[in-house]
C-alpha positions, 0 to 999 in steps of 0.5 A: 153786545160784541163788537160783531154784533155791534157792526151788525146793528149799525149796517141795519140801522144805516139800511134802514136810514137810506131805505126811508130816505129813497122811499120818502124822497120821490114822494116829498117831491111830488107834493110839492107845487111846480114853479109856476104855480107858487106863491110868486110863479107865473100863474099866480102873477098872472091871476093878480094882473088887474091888481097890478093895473091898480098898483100901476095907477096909484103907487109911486117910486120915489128917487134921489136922482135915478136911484129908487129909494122908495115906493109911496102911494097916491092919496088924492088926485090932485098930487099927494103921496104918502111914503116912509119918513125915513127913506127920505133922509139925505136926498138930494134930488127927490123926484117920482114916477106915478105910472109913467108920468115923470115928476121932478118937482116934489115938495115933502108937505109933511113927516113924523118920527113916530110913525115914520111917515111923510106927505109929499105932493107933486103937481098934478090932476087926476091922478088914482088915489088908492082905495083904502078898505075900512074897517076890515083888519086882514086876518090870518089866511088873507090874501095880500098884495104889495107892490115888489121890486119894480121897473122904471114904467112897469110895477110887479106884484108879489103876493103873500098870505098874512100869517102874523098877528099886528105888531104891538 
């Protein structure tokens, strides 16, 4: 091959290349979903709103003074709250807010290391336990729901699809 026709198989291939690209481009794009509607968008919040309601009720921002440290959930009306063990370590004034009930006596019943879990209790009545689902393992493709960063008065869902197998 000489330098000549070298130069003119490099010119052809690099037309090639940015052809492909200009055609591909407008078509990727058009594929893809519009803000809104992504997972976390707009509509797909809106569609999960009375999940939101129930996050509401039954989860708990744990605080060291008015710094978040954790989320929890609400176990029994009458005040119990499981959260993660370790988040607790150091704190120095544990408090929680249930809904928009503000609670500053908060007493950790219980904690253990190998599953990294504690039992904290508040005093109060009526609260909304969550409602466990048993004997249903999500599979792959289920929808799920956690409680995402959230205000002081106000929880946001974010939504996801599970798409892993259970950690061993």
């Amino acid at each position: 091959m000489t330098k000549r026709s070298k130069s003119k198989w490099n010119w052809r291939s690099a037309s090639l290349v940015l052809a492909l690209a200009i055609w591909a481009g407008p078509g990727t794009n058009a594929q893809q979903l519009e803000a809104h509607l992504r997972l976390n968008g707009a509509e797909v919040i809106k569609a999960f709103e009375p999940i939101r309601a129930v996050l509401q009720q039954s989860s708990a921002v744990i605080y060291d003074g008015w710094k978040s440290i954790a989320y929890g959930v609400v176990v029994s009306p009458d005040g119990y709250i499981v959260t993660k063990a370790s988040e607790l370590d150091g704190v120095k004034d544990l408090n929680v807010r249930i809904d928009k009930e503000h609670y500053k006596s908060v007493k950790v019943l219980a904690t253990t290391v190998e599953w990294d879990v504690a039992l904290l209790r508040v005093e109060a009545e009526d609260l909304v336990p969550v409602d466990w689902a048993e004997g249903v393992e999500p599979s792959h493709g289920a929808w799920v729901v956690s409680n995402g960063s959230t205000s002081r008065l106000r929880r946001r869902v974010r939504v996801g699809i599970i798409s892993a197998n259970a950690r061993e």
